[in-house]
C-alpha positions as CSV (number, residue, x, y, z in Angstrom):
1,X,10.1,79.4,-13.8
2,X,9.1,79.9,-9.8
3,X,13.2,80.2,-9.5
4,X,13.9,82.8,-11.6
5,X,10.8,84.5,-10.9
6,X,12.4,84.6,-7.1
7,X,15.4,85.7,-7.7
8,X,14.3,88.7,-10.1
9,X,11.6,89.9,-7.9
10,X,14.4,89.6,-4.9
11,X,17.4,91.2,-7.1
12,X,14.8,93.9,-8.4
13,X,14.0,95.0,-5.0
14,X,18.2,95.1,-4.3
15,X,17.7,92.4,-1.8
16,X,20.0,90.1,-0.4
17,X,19.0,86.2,-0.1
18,X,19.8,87.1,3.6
19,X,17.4,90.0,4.0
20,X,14.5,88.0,1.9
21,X,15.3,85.0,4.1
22,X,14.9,87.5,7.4
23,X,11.8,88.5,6.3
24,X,10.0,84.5,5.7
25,X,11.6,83.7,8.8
26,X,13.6,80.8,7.1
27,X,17.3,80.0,6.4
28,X,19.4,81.9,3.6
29,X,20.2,78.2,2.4
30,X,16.3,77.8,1.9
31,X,16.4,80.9,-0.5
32,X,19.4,79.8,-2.0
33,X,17.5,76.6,-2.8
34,X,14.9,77.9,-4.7
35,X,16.4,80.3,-6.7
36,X,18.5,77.1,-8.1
37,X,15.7,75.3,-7.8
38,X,17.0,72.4,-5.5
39,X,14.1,72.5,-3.9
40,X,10.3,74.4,-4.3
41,X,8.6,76.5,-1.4
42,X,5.7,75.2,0.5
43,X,2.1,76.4,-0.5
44,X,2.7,78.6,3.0
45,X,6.2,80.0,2.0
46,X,5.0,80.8,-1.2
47,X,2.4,82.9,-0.3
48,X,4.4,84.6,2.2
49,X,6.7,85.5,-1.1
50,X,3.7,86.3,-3.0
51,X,2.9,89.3,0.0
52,X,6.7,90.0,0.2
53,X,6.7,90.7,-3.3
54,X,3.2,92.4,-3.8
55,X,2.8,89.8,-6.4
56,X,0.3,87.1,-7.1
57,X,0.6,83.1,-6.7
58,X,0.0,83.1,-10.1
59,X,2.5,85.3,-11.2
60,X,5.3,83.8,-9.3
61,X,4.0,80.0,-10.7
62,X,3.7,81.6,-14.5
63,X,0.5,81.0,-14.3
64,X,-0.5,84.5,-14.9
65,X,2.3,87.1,-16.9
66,X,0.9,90.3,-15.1
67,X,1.9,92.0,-11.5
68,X,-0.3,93.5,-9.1
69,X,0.5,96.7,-6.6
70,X,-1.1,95.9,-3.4
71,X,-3.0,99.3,-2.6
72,X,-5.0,98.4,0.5
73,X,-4.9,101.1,3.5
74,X,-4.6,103.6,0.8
75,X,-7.1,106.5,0.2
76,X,-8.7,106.4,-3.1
77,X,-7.4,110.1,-4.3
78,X,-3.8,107.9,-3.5
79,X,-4.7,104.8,-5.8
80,X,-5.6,107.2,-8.9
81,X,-2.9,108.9,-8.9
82,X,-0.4,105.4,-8.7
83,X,-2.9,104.5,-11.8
84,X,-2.1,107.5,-13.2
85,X,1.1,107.3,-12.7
86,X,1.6,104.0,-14.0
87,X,-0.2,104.9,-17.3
88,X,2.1,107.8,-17.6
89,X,5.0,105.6,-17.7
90,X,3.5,102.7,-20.1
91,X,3.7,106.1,-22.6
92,X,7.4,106.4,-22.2
C-alpha cells in the first residue's frame, strides 16, 4: 500500500524518482526501493514524504483514505475560496 501510494502521489505531481529523491535528500535507488517495495522509509523519511506530498502519515500508511491541502501562511479569504473551489469540483 505505502508503495503505490508513493509512486501515485510522485507520478501525479509529474515527478521524477530523481526529482522526489532531490527533495528527501536521499538516493534515487532509495525511491526506487520503496515504490517496489524492497525496502520501507524510516519514520523520519516518511514524514518528510508526508510534507512533500501535502498528505498525512495516515494517508500514505492506509490508515486514513482521505487527503489534506496544507493551507498554512494563507489568509482566510484564500482558504474559502480553495474550499469553495473544491466543493465546486466534487459537483462535476
Amino acid at each position: 500500500m505505502l508503495n503505490q501510494r508513493i509512486r501515485l502521489l510522485r507520478q501525479s505531481r509529474s515527478m521524477s524518482q530523481v526529482e522526489l529523491a532531490k527533495r528527501l535528500n536521499v538516493t534515487k535507488q532509495s525511491i526506487s526501493n520503496w515504490e517496489n517495495d524492497n525496502i520501507q522509509p524510516s519514520i523520519e523519511m516518511l514524514i518528510k514524504l508526508a510534507h512533500v506530498f501535502s498528505v498525512s502519515t495516515d494517508y500514505l500508511l492506509g490508515l486514513n483514505p482521505g487527503q489534506y491541502l496544507d493551507v498554512d501562511g494563507l489568509s482566510p479569504v484564500v482558504v474559502a475560496h480553495l474550499q469553495q473551489l473544491v466543493e465546486d469540483l466534487r459537483k462535476e
